[in-house]
C-alpha positions as a printed Julia matrix, in Angstrom:
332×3 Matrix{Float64}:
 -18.21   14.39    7.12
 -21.87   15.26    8.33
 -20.67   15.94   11.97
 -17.96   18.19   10.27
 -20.46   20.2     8.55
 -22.89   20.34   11.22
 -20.66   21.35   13.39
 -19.86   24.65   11.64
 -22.88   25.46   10.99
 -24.18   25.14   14.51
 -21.39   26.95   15.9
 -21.16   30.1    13.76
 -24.99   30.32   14.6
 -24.38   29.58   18.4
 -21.71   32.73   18.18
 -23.42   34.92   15.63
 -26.77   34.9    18.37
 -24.54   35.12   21.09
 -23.23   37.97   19.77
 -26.89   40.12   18.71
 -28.66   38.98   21.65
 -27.15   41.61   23.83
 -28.42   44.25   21.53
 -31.91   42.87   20.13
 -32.87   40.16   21.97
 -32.28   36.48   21.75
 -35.36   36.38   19.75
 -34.83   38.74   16.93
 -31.2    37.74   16.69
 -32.07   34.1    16.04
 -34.59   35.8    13.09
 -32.06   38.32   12.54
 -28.94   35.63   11.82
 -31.59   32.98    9.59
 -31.81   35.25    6.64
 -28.05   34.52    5.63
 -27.37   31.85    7.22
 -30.43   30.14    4.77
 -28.97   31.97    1.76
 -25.23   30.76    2.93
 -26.2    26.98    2.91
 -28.19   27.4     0.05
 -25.32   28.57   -1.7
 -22.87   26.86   -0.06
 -24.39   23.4    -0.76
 -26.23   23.71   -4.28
 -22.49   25.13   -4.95
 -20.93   21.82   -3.13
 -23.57   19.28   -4.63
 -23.82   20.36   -8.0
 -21.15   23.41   -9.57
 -17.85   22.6    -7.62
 -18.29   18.68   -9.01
 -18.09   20.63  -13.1
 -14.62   21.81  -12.08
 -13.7    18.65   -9.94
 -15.07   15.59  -12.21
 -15.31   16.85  -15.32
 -12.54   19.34  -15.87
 -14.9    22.09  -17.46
 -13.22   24.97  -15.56
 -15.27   27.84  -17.87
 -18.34   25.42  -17.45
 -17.97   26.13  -13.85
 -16.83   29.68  -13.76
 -19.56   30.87  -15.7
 -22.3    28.62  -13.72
 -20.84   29.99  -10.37
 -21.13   33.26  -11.42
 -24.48   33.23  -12.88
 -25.17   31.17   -9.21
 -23.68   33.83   -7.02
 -25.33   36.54   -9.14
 -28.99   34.96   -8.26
 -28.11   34.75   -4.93
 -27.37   38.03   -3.81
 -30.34   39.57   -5.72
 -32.75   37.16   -4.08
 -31.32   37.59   -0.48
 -31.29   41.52   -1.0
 -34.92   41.36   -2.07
 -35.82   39.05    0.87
 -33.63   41.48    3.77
 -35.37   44.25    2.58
 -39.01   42.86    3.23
 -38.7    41.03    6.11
 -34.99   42.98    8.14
 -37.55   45.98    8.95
 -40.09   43.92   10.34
 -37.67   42.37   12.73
 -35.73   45.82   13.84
 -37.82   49.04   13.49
 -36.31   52.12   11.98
 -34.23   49.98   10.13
 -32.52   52.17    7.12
 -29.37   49.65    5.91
 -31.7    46.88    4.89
 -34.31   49.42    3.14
 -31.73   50.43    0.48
 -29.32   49.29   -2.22
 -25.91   50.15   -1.86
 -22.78   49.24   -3.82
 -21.31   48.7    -0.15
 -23.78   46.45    0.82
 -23.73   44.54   -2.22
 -20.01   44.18   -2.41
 -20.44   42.92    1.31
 -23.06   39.88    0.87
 -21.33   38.69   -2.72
 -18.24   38.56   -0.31
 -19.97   37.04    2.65
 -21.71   34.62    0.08
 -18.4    33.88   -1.72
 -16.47   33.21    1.94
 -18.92   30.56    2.86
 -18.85   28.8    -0.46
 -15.27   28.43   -0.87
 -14.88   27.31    2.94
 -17.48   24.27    1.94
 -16.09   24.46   -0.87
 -12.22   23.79    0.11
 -13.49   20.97    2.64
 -14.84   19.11   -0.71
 -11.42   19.56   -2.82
  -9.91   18.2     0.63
 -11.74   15.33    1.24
 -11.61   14.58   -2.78
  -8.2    14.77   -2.34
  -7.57   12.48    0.87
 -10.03   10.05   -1.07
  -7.83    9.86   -4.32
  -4.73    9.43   -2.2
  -6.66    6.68   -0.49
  -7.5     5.29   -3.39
  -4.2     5.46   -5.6
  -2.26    4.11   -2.17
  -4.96    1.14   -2.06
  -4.38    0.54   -6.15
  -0.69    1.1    -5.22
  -0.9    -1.64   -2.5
  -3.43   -4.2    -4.89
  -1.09   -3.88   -7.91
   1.88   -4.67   -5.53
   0.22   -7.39   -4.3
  -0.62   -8.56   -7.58
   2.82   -8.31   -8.69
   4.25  -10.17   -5.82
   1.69  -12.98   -6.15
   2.89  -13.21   -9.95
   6.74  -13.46   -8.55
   5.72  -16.38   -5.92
   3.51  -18.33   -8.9
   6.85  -18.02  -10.89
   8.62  -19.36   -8.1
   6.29  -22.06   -7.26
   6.25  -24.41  -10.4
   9.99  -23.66  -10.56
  10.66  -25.46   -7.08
   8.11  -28.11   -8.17
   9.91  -28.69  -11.44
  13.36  -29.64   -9.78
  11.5   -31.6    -6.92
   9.43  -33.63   -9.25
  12.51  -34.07  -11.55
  14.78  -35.71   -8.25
  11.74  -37.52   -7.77
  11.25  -38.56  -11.49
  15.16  -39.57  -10.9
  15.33  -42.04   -7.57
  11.67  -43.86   -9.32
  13.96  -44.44  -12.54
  16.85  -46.01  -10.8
  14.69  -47.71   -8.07
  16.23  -46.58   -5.56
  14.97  -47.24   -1.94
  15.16  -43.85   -1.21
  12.0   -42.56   -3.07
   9.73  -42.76   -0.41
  11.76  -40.78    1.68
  11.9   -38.23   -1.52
   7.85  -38.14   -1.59
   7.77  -37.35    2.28
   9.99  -34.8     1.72
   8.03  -33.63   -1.49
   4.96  -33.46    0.54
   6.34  -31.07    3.39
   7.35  -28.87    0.34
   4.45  -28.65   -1.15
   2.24  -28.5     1.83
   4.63  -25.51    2.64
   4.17  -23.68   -1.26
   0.32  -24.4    -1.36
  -0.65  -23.47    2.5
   2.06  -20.61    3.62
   3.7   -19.55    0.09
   0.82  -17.19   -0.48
   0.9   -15.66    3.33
   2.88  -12.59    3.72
   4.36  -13.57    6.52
   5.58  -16.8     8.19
   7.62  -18.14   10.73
  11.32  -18.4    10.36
  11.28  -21.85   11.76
   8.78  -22.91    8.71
  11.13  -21.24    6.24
  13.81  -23.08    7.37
  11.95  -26.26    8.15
  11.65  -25.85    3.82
  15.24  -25.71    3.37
  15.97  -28.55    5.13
  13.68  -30.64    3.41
  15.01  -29.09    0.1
  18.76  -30.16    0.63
  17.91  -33.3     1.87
  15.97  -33.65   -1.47
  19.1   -32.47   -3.49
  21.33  -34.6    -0.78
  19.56  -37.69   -1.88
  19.9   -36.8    -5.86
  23.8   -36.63   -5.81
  25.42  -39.35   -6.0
  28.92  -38.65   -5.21
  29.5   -36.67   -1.69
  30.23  -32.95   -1.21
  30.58  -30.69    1.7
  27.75  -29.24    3.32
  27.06  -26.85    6.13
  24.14  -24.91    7.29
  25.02  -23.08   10.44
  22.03  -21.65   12.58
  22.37  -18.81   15.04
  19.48  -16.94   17.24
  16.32  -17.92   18.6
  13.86  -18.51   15.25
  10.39  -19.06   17.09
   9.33  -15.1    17.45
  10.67  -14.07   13.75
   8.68  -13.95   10.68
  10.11  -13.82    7.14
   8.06  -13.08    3.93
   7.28  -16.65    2.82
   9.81  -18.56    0.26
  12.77  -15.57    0.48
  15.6   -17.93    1.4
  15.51  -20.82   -1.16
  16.17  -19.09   -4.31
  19.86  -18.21   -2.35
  20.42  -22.44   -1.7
  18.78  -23.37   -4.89
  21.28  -21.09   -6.85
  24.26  -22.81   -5.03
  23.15  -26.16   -5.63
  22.86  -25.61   -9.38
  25.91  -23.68   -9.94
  27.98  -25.24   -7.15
  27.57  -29.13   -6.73
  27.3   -31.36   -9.77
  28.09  -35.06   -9.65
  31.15  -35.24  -12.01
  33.0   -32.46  -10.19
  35.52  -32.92   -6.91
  35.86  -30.8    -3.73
  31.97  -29.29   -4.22
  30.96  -27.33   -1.22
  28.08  -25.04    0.25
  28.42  -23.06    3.19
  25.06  -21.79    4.74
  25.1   -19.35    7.66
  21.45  -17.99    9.1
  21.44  -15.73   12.35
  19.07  -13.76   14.17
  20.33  -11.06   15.7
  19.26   -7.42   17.28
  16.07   -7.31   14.62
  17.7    -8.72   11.9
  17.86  -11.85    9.92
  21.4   -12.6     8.03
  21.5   -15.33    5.53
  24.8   -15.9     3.97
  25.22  -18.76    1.41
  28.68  -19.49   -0.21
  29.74  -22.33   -2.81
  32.42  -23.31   -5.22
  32.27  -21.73   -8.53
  32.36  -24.27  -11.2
  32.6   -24.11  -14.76
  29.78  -23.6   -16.92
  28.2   -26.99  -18.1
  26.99  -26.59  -21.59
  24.61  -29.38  -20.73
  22.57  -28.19  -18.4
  19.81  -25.36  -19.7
  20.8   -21.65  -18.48
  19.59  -20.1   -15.33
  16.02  -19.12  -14.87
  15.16  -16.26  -13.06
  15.76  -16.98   -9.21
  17.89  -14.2    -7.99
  16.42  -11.32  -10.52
  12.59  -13.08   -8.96
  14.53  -12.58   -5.85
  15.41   -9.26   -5.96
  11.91   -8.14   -7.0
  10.4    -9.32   -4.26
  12.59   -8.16   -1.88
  11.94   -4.66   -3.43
   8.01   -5.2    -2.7
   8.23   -7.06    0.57
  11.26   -5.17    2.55
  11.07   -1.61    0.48
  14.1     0.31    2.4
  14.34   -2.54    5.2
  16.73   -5.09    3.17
  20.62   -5.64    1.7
  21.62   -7.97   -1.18
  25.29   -8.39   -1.97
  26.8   -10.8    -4.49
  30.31  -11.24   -4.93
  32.52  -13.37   -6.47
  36.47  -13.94   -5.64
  39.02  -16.35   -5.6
  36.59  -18.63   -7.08
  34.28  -18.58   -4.32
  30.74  -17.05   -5.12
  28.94  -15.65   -2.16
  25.7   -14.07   -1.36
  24.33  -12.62    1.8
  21.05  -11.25    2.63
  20.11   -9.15    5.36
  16.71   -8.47    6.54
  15.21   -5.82    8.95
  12.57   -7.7    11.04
């Protein structure tokens, strides 16, 4: 901002002298052009420092009418006064600087007014730049605030059910629990180091999954269909972090329970051309007036998509001939 100002100010002096040494002298032009161009930055700056911030910070718009006028009004009397006594001395026979005209006054309030409102418009646009910085970088904190509220949401849900399965397999002694708390560990190694990343690798993502189905694999005790069908080279693609499980949690609690035949889930992930497409697909069953409603997974789901992919993602749900599906697709 000092270069910008300096800047001006050394070039409208470099091309007022330029311009009055042919005629004077380099000498008396550089005298010549320092009478207003001290008045100018005085005004120009005591205007920038300490008037223009009434109107800007404050909002007392009379406040700073009234003080610019009474401002500009000093300064044009003052640097009359002072061309008069010292213009002759630099340019004999002077006559325009030994006299008061309503000409010459109109012409420095204008010349005083031009120089003032250029500094001042290059405050109001820096202001301006700065509170559109500023409201983008609150913009940006309170999304990221938001979105780390929707992942601790999601968090203690995914523990819940994992410690539950656990909490089951300990109760019935199976021989299986140990195999549950490796699993549990690659979970939660995944929620407490990489959940709170905005971006991971695909591979991690679905490295999660598969340790989450295996966990809900191992909890049912009667067999059901599974398949998780991977397409596309995963090790160069990043996915926001914990975007995919909500999709195979939801089937798994609305489309595999223990007392019901022919359960199925049908994952599909592909990478393809910059994309990512996630399709998951289950049996609907009937409601079980057992088991506690559904939390907030998709709706959590949704959100976050909003904050993470804004314009670069597609959610569909559908439901027909008793088949619920959901696909996802991701620009990447």
């Amino acid at each position: 901002m000092v270069v910008l100002h300096l800047s001006f100010w050394v070039l409208y002096l470099t091309y007022r002298v330029y311009d009055l040494q042919g005629y004077i002298g380099i000498d008396k032009a550089f005298a010549y052009i320092a009478i207003p161009l001290a008045s100018n930055l005085i005004a120009s700056y005591v205007h920038y420092f300490f008037i223009l911030p009434l109107w800007i910070s404050r909002q007392r718009i009379k406040t700073y009418a009234l003080s610019t006028f009474a401002f500009l009004l000093v300064m044009v009397v003052v640097r009359i006064l002072v061309e008069n006594q010292l213009y002759p001395l630099i340019v004999k026979n002077e006559t325009y600087f030994q006299t008061v005209k309503l000409t010459r006054i109109i012409s420095t309030i204008w010349d005083t007014i031009a120089f003032m409102l250029f500094t001042g418009m290059i405050r109001l646009t820096v202001d301006r730049f700065d509170l559109e910085s500023k409201q983008k970088q609150l913009q940006n904190e309170k999304l990221t605030a938001e979105l780390n509220y929707l992942k601790a949401q999601i968090n203690p849900h995914f523990l819940f059910n994992t410690l539950h399965n656990l909490n089951y397999l300990v109760y019935s002694q199976s021989t299986l629990a140990t195999e549950v708390i490796i699993k549990l560990s690659g979970i939660m190694r995944y929620m407490i180091d990489d959940a709170n990343k905005n971006r991971v690798q695909l591979g991690q993502e679905v490295d999660y999954l598969n340790n989450y189905i295996h966990l809900e694999s191992i909890r049912l005790t009667h067999p059901f269909e599974l398949s998780f069908v991977k397409d596309g080279d995963f090790s160069l693609v990043e996915i926001a972090p914990l975007t995919l499980i909500p999709l195979v949690e939801n089937a798994f609690k609305h489309g595999v329970r223990d007392r019901a035949p022919g359960c199925w889930i049908k994952i599909h992930l592909e990478v393809s051309k910059g994309h990512i497409l996630f399709d998951v697909s289950n049996r609907i069953l009937p409601i079980d007036p057992s088991r506690p409603p559904s939390g907030f997974g998709l709706e959590n789901l949704k959100k976050r998509l909003a904050l993470s992919y804004p314009g670069k993602h597609n959610f569909v749900m559908s439901q027909l001939n008793g088949v619920h599906s959901v696909k996802l697709i991701l620009d990447v």
